[in-house]
C-alpha positions as protocol buffer text, in pm:
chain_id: "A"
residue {
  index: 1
  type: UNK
  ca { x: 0 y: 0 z: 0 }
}
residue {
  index: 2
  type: UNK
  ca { x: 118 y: 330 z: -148 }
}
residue {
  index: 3
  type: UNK
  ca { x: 190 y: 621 z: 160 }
}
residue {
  index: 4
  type: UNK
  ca { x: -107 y: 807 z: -31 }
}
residue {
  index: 5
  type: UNK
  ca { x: -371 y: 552 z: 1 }
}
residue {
  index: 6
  type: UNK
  ca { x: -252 y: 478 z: 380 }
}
residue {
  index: 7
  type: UNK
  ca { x: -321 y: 831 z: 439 }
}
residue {
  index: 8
  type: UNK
  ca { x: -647 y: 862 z: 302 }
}
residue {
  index: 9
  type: UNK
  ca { x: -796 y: 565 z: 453 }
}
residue {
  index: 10
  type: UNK
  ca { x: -667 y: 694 z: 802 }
}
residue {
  index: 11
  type: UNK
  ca { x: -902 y: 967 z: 762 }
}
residue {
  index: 12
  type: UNK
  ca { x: -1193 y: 795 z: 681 }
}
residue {
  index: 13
  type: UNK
  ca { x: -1159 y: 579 z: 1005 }
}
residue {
  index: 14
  type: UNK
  ca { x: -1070 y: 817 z: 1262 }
}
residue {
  index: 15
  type: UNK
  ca { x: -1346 y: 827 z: 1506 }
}
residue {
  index: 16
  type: UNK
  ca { x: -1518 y: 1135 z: 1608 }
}
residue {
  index: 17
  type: UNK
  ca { x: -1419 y: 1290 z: 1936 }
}
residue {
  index: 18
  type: UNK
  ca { x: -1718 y: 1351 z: 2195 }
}
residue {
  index: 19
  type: UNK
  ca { x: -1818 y: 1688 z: 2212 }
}
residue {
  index: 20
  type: UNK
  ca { x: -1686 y: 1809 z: 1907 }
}
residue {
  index: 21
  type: UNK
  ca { x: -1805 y: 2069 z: 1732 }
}
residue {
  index: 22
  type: UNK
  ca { x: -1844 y: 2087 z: 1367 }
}
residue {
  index: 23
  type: UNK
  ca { x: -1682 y: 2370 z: 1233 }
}
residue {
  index: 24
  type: UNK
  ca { x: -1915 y: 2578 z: 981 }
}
residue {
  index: 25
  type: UNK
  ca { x: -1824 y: 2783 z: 729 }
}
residue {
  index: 26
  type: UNK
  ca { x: -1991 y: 3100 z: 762 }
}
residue {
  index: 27
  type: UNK
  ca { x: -2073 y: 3344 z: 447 }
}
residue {
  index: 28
  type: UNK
  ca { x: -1932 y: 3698 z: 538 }
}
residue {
  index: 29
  type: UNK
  ca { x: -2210 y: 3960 z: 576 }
}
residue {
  index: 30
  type: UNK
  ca { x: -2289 y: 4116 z: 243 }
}
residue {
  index: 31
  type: UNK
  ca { x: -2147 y: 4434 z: 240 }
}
residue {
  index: 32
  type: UNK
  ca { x: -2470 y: 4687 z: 189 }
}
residue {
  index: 33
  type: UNK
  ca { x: -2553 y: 4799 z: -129 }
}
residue {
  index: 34
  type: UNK
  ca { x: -2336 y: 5138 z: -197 }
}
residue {
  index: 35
  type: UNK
  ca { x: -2540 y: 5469 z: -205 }
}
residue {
  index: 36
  type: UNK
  ca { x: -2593 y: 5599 z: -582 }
}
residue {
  index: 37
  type: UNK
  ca { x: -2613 y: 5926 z: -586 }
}
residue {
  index: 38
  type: UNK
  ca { x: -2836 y: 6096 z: -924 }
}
residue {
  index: 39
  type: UNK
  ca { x: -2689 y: 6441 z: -991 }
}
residue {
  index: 40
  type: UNK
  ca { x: -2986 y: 6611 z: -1150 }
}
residue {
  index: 41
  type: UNK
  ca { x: -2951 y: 6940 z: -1334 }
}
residue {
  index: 42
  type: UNK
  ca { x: -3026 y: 7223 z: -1128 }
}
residue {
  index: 43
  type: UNK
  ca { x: -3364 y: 7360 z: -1210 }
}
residue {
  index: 44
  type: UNK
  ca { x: -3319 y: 7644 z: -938 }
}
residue {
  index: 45
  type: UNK
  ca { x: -3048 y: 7847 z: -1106 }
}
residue {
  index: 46
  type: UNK
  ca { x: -3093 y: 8202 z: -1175 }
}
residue {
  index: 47
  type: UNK
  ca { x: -3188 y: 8282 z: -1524 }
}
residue {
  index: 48
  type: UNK
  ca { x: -3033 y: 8639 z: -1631 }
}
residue {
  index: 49
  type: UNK
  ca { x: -3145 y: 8787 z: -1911 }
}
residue {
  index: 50
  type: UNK
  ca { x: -2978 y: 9064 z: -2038 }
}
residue {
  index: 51
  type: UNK
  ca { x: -3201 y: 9397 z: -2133 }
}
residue {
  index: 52
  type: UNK
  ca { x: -3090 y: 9615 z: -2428 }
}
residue {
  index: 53
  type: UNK
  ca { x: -2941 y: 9945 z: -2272 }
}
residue {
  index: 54
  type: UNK
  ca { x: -3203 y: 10206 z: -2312 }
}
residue {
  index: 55
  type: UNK
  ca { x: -3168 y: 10429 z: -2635 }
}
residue {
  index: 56
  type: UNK
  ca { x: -3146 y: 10793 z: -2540 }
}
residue {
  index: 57
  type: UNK
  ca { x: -3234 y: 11042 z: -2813 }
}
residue {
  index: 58
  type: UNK
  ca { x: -3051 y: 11340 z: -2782 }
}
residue {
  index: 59
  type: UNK
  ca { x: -3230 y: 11631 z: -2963 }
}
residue {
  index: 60
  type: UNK
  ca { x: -3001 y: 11880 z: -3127 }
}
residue {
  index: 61
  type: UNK
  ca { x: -2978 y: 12200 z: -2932 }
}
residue {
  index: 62
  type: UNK
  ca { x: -3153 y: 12468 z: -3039 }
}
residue {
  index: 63
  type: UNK
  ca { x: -3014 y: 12737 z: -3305 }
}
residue {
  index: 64
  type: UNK
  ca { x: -3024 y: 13056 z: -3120 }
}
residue {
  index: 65
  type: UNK
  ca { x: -2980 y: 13360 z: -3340 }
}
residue {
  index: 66
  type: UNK
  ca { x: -2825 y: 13644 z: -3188 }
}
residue {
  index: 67
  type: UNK
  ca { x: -2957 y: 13966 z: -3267 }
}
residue {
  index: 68
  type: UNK
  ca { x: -2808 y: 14305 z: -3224 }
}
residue {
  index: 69
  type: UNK
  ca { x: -2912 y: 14519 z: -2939 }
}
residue {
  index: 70
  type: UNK
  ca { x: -3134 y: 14757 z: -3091 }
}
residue {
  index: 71
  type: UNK
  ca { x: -2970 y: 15090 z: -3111 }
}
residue {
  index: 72
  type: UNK
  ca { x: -3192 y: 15330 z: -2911 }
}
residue {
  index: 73
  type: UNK
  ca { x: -3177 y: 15654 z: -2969 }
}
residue {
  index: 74
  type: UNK
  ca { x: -3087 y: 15561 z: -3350 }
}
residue {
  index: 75
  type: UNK
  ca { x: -2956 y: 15789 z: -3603 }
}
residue {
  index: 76
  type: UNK
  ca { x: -3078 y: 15818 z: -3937 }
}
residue {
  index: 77
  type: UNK
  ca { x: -2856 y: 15648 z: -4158 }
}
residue {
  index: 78
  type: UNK
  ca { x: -3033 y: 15480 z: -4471 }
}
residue {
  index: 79
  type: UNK
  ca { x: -2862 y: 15300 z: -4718 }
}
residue {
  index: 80
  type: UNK
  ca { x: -2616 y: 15394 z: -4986 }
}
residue {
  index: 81
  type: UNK
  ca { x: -2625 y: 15477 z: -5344 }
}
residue {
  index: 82
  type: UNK
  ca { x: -2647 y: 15148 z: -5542 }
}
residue {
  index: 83
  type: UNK
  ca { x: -2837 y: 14960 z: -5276 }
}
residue {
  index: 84
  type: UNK
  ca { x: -3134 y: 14724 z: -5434 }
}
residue {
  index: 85
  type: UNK
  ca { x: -3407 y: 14692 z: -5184 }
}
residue {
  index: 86
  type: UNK
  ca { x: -3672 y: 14456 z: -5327 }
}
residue {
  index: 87
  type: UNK
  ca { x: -3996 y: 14434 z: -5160 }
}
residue {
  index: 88
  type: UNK
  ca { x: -4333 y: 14254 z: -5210 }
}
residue {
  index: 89
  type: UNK
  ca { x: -4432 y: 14552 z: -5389 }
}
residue {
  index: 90
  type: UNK
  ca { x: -4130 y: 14628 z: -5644 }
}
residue {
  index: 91
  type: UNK
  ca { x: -3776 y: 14668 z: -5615 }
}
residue {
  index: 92
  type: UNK
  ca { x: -3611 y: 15022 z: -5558 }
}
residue {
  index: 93
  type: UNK
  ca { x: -3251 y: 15122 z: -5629 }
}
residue {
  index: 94
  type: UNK
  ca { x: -3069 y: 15393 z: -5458 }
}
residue {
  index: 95
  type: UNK
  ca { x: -2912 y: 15672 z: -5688 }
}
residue {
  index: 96
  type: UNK
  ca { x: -2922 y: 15938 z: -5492 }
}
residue {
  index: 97
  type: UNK
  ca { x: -2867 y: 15985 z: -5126 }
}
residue {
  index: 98
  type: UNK
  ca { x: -2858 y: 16325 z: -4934 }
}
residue {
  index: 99
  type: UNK
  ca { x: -2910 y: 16380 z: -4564 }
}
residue {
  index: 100
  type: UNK
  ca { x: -3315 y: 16281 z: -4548 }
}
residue {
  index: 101
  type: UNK
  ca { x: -3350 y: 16268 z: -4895 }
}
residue {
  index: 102
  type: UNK
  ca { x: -3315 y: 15897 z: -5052 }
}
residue {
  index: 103
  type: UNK
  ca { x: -3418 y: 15891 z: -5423 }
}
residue {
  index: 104
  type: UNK
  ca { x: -3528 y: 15593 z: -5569 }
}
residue {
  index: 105
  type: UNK
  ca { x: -3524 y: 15416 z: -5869 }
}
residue {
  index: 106
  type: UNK
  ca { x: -3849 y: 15171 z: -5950 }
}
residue {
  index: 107
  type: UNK
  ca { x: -3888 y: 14884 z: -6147 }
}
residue {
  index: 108
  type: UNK
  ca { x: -4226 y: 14830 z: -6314 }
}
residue {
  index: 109
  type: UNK
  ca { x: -4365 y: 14666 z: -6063 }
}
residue {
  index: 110
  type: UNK
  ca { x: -4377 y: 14931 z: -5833 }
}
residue {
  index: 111
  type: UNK
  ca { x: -4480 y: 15138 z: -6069 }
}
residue {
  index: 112
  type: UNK
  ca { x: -4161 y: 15273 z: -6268 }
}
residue {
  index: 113
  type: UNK
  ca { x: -3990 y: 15598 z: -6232 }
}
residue {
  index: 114
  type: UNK
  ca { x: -3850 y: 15769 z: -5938 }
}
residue {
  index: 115
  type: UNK
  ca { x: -3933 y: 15840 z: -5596 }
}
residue {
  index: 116
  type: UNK
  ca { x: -3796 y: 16035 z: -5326 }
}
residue {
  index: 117
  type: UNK
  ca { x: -3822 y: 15916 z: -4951 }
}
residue {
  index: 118
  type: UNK
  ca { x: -3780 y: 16190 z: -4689 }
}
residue {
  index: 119
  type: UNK
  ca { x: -3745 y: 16035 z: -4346 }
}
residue {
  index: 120
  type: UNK
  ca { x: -4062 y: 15810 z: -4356 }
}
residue {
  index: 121
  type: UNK
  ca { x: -4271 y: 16104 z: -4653 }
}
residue {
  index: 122
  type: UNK
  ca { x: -4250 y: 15910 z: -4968 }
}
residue {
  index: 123
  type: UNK
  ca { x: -4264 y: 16178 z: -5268 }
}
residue {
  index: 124
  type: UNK
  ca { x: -4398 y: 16132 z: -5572 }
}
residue {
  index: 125
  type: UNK
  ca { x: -4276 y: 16366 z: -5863 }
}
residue {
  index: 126
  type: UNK
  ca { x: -4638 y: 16409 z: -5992 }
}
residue {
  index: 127
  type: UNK
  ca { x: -4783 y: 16504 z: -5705 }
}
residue {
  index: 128
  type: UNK
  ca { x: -4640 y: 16847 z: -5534 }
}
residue {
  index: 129
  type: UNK
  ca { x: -4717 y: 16871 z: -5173 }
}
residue {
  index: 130
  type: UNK
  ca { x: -4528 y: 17096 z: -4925 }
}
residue {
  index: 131
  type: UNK
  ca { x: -4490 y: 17048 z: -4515 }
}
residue {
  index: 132
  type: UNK
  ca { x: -4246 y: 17153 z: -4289 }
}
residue {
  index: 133
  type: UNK
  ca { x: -3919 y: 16894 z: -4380 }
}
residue {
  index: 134
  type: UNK
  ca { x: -3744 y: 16988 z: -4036 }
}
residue {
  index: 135
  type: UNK
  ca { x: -4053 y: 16892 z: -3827 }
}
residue {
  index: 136
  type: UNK
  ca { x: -4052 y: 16529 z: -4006 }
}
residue {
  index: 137
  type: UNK
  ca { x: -3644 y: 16486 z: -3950 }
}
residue {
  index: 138
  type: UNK
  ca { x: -3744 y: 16544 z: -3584 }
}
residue {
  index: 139
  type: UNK
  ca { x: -3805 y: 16190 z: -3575 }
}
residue {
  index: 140
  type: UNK
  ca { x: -3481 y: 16104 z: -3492 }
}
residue {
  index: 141
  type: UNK
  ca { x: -3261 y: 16017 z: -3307 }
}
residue {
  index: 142
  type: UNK
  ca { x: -3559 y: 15774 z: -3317 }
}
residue {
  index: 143
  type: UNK
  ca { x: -3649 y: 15630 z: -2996 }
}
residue {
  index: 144
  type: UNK
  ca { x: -4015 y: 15482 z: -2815 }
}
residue {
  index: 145
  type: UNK
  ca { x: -4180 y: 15769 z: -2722 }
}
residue {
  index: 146
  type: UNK
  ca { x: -4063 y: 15992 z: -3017 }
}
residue {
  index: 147
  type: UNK
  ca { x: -4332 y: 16185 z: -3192 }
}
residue {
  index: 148
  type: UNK
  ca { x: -4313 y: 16422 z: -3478 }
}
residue {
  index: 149
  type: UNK
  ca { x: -4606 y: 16606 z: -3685 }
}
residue {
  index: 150
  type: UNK
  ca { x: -4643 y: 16836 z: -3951 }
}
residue {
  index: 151
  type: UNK
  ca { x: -4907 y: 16969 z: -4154 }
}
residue {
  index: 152
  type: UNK
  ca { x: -4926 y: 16909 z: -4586 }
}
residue {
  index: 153
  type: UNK
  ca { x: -5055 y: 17102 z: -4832 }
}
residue {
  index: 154
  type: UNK
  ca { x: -5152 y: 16868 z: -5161 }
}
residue {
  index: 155
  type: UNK
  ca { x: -5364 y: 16920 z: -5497 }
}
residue {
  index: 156
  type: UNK
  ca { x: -5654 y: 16715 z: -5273 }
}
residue {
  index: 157
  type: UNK
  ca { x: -5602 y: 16964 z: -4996 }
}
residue {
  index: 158
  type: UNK
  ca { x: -5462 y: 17028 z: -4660 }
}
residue {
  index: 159
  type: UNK
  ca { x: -5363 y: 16686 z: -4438 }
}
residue {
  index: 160
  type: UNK
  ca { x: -5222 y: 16667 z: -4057 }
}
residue {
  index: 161
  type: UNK
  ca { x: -4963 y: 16373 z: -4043 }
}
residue {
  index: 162
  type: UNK
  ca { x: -4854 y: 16292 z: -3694 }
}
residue {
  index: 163
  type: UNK
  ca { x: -4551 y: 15988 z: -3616 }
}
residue {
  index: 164
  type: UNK
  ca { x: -4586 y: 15805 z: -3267 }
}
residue {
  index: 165
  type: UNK
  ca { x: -4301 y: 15558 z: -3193 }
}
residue {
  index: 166
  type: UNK
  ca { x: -4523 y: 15289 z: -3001 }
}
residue {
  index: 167
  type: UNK
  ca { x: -4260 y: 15053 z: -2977 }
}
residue {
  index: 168
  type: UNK
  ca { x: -3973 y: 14800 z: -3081 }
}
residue {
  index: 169
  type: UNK
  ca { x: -4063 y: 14416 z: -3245 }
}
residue {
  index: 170
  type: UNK
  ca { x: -3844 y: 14209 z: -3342 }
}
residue {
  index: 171
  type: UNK
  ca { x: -3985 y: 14072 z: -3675 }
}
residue {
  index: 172
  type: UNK
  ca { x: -3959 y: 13780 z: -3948 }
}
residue {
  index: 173
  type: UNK
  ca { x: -3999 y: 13922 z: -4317 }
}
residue {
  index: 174
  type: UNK
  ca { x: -3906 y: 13721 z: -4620 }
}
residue {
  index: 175
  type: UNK
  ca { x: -3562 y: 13870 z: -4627 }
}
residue {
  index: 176
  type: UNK
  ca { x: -3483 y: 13760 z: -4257 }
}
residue {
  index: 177
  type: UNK
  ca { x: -3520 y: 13861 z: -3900 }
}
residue {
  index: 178
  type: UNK
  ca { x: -3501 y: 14226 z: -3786 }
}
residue {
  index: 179
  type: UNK
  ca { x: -3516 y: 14441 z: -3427 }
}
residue {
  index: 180
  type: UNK
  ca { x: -3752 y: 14755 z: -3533 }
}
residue {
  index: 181
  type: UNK
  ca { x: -3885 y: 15033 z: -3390 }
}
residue {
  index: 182
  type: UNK
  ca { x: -4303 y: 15062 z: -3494 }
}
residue {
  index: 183
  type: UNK
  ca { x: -4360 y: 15396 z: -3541 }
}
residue {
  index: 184
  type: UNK
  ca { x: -4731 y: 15467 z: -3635 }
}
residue {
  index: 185
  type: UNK
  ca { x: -4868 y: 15749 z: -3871 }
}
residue {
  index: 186
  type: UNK
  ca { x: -5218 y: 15928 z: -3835 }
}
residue {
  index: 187
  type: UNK
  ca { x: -5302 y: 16082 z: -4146 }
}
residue {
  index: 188
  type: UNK
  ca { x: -5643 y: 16318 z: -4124 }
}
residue {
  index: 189
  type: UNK
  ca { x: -5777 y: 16497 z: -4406 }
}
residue {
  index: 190
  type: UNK
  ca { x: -5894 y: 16900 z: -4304 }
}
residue {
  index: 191
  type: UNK
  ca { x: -6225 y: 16813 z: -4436 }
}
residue {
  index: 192
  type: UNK
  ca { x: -6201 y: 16472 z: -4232 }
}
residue {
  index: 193
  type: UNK
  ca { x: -6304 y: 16318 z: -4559 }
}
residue {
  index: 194
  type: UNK
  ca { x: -6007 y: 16073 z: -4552 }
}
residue {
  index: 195
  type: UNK
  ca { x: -5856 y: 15900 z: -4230 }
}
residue {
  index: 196
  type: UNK
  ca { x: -5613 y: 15640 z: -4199 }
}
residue {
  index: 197
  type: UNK
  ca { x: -5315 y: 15473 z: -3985 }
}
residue {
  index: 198
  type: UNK
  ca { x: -5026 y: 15370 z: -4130 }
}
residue {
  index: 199
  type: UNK
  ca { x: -4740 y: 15126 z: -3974 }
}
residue {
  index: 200
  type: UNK
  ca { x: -4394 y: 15091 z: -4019 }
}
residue {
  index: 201
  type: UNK
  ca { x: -4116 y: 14833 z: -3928 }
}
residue {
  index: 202
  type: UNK
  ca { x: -3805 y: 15072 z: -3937 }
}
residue {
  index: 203
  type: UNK
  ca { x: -3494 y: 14872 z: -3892 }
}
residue {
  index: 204
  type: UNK
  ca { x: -3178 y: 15106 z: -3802 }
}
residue {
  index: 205
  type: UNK
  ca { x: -2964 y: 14873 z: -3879 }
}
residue {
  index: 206
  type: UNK
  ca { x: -3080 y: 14893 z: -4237 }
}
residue {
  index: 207
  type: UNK
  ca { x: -3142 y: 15249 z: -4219 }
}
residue {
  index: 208
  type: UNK
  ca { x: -3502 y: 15134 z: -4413 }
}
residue {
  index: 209
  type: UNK
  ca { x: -3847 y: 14981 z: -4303 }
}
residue {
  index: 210
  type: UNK
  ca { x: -3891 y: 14580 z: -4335 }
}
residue {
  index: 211
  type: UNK
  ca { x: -4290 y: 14634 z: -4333 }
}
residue {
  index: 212
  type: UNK
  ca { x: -4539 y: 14872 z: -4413 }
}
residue {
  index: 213
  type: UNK
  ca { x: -4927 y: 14833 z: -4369 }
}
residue {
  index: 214
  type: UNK
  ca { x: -5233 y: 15092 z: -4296 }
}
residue {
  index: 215
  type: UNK
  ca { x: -5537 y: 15067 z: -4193 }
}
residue {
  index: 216
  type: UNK
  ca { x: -5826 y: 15305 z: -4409 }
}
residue {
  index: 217
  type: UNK
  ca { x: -6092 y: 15405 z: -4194 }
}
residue {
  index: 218
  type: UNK
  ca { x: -6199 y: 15669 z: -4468 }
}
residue {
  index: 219
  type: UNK
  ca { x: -6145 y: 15825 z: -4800 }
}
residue {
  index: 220
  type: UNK
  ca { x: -6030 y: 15613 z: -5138 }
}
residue {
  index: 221
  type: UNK
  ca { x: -5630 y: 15656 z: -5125 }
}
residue {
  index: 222
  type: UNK
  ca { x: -5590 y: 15283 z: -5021 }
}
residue {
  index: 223
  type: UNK
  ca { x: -5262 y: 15148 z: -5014 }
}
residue {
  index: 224
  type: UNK
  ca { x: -5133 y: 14856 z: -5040 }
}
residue {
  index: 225
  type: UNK
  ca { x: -4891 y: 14647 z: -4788 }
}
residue {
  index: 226
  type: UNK
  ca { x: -4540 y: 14507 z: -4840 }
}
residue {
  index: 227
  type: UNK
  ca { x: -4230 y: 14332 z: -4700 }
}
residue {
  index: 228
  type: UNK
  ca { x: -3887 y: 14337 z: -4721 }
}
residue {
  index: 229
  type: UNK
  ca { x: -3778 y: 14053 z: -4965 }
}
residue {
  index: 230
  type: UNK
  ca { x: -3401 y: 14109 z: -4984 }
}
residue {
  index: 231
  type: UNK
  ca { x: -3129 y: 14432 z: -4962 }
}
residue {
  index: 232
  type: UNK
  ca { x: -2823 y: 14411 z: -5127 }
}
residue {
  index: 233
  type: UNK
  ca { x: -2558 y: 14679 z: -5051 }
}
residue {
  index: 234
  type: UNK
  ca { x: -2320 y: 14812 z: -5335 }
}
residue {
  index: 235
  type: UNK
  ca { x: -1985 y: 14584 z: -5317 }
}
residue {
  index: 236
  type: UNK
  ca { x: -2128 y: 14324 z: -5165 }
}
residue {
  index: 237
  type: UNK
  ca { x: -2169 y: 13944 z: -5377 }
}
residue {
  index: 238
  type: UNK
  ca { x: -2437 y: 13950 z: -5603 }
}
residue {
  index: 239
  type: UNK
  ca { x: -2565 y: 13580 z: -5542 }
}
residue {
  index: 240
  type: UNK
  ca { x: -2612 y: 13632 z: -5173 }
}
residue {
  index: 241
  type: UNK
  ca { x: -2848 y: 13945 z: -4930 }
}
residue {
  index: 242
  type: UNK
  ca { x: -2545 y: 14133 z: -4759 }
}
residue {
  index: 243
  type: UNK
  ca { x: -2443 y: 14029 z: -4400 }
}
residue {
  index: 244
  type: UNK
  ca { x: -2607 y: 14318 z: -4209 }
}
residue {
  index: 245
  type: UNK
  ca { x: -2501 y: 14270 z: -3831 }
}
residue {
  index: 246
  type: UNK
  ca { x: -2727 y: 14023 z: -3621 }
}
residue {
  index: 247
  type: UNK
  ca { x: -3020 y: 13949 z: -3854 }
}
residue {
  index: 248
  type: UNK
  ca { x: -3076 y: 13572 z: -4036 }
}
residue {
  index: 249
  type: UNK
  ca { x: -3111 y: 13593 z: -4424 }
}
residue {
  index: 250
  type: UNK
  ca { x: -3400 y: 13382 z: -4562 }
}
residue {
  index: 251
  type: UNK
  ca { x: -3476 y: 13593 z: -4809 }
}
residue {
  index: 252
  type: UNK
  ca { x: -3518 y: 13482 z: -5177 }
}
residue {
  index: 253
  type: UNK
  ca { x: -3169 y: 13401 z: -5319 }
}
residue {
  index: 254
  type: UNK
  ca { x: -3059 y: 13579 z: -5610 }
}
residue {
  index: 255
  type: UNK
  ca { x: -2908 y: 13495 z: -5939 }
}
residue {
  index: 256
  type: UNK
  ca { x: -2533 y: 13472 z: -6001 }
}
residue {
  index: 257
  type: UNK
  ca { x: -2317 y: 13750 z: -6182 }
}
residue {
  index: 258
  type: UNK
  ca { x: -2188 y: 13504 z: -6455 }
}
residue {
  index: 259
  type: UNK
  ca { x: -2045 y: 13606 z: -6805 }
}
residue {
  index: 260
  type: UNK
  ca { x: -2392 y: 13406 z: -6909 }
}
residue {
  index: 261
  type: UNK
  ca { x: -2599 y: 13661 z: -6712 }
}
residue {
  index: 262
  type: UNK
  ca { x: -2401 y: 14004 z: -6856 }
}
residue {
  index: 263
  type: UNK
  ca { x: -2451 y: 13888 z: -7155 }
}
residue {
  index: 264
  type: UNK
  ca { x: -2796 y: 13818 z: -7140 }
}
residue {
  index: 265
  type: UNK
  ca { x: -2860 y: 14186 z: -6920 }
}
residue {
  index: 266
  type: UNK
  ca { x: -2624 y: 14388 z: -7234 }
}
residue {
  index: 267
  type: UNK
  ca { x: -2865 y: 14179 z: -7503 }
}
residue {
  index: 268
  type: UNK
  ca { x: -3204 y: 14306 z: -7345 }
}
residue {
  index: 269
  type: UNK
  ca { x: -3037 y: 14695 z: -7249 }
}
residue {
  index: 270
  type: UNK
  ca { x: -2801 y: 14746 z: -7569 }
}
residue {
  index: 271
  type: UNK
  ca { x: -2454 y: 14857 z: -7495 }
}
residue {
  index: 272
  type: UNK
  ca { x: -2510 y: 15265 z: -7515 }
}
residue {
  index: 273
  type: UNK
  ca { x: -2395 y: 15501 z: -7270 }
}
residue {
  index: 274
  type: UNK
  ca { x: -2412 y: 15888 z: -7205 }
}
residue {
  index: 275
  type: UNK
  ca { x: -2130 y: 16025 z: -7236 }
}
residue {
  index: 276
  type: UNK
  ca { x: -2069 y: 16367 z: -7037 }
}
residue {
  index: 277
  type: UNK
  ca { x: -2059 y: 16609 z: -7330 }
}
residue {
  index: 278
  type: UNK
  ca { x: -2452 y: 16462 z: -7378 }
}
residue {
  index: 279
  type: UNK
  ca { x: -2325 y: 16243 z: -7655 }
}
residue {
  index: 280
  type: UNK
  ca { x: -2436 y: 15844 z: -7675 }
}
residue {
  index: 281
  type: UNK
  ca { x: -2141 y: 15566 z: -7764 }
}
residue {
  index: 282
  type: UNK
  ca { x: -2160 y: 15199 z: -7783 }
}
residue {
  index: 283
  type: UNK
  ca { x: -1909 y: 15011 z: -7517 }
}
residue {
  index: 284
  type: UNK
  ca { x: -1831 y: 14648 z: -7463 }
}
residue {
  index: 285
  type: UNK
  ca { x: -2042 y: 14462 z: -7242 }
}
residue {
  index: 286
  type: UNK
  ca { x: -1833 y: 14485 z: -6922 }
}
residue {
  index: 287
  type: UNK
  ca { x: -1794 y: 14806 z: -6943 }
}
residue {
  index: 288
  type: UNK
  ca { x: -2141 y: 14922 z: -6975 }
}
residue {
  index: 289
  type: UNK
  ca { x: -2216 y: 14662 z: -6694 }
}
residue {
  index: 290
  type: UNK
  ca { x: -2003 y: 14840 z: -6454 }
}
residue {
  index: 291
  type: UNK
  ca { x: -2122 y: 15199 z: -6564 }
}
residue {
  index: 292
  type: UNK
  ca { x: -2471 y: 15042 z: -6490 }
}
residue {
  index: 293
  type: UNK
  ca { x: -2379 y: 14877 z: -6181 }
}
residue {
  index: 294
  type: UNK
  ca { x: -2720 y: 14953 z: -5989 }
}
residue {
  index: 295
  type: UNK
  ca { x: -2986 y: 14854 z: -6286 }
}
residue {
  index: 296
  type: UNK
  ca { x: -2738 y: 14522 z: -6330 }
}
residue {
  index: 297
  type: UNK
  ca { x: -2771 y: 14458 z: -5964 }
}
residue {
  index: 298
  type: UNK
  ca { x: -3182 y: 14532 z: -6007 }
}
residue {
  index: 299
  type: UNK
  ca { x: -3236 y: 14280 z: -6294 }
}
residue {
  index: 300
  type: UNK
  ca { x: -3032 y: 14008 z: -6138 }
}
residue {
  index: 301
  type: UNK
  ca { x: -3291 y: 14067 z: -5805 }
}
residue {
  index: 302
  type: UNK
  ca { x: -3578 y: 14032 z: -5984 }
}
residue {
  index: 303
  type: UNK
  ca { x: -3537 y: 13769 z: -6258 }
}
């Protein structure tokens, strides 16, 4: 018998020993089941949502126009020879200027011819009248409160004109924006068969009204109003209203001095001057436009 076999059958025959115990094999506890933890997305987070920044509108700041202070007591100082002063009611060129007297030159549309204006008297030629010239030039230094008043003798009759500076306005007229002085004129027939108040805009700084309106409360001599459209000053350019101190030009523009335009002005006039021994001779276009300076600068303001 092998040492193998011997062994094994030992084993089978050893007797059990009283009160022994059978040793078990035990499982080990099962270890408990490990926690799972779920991560879920957080539903709780703050949302931020972004607003668009607020648009601001910023509004352009106002144009503010300075005007001139208004020259109080003014002096009479109208405009100079070769001035165009077109108005709602015609245009007038200055030829002649001396102290109070401003003569006039007017286009058809006010009527053609001359007139002469004498402080705030306008003169016709055809119609004579005499008053007392110093009494009207009284007027100024013009100031509010300034009166003057004089008594005319016409072909219609005798007349009592009285001048009340009521106040100052600063005005808008087609050729811009003006400080005045309103003066206001009572004209009364001596038979009290015509009545009637006229108003005037007088600008100093222009030396000239920028409106003129009356009110007829009797008689037939009705007359109509008018504004200032433009003044152009001699020397200054012809395309644009003259830069008088203060006031804002809106005034209708006028046309361009262009070799097109003296041409055109020399084809409708001819080429002829005076000469000063009262003789007549033809001259090139240039020339005769700068010996007409003033009806060149008229017919450029009102094409």
């Amino acid at each position: 018998m092998s040492l193998r076999s011997f062994l094994m059958a030992a084993t089978l025959f050893t007797p059990a020993v009283a009160g022994a115990q059978t040793a078990t094999t035990v499982p080990a506890p099962a270890s408990p089941p490990a926690t799972v933890i779920v991560t879920q997305p957080s539903t709780t987070a703050p949302v931020v949502v972004t607003q668009p920044a607020p648009v601001v509108v910023t509004q352009p700041a106002p144009v503010v126009v300075a005007q001139p202070a208004l020259a109080s007591p003014a002096p009479y100082n109208p405009p100079p020879v070769g001035s165009v002063i077109q108005t709602s009611a015609g245009t007038y060129t200055v030829t002649a200027n001396n102290g109070y007297d401003v003569v006039l030159q007017k286009d058809a549309k006010a009527g053609g011819g001359f007139t002469t204006l004498h402080g705030l008297v306008m003169e016709e030629p055809e119609n004579t009248s005499s008053y007392s010239r110093s009494e009207v030039e009284g007027l100024w230094p013009i100031q509010v409160g300034k009166h003057a008043s004089t008594d005319m003798i016409t072909q219609q009759g005798g007349r009592n004109l009285r001048w009340d500076v009521v106040r100052t306005e600063t005005i808008t007229v087609p050729a811009g924006t003006f400080p005045t002085y309103v003066v206001e004129k009572r004209e009364r027939s001596s038979d009290d068969s015509y009545l009637a108040t006229e108003r005037w805009w007088y600008a100093p700084q222009l030396g000239f009204p920028v409106k003129y309106e009356q009110e007829l409360v009797r008689g037939i001599d009705r007359r109509a109003p008018w504004e200032l459209v433009s003044i152009r000053y001699p020397g200054a350019p012809v395309a644009a209203v003259p830069v008088v101190p203060g006031y804002q030009p809106v005034g209708v523009p006028l046309r361009v001095d262009t070799v097109e335009n003296r041409a055109q002005f020399c084809r409708e006039r001819g080429t002829t001057v005076l000469l000063t021994n009262g003789q007549r001779a033809a001259v090139d276009c240039d020339t005769y436009v700068r010996t007409e300076a003033a009806s060149y600068q008229a017919w450029l303001s009102t094409r």
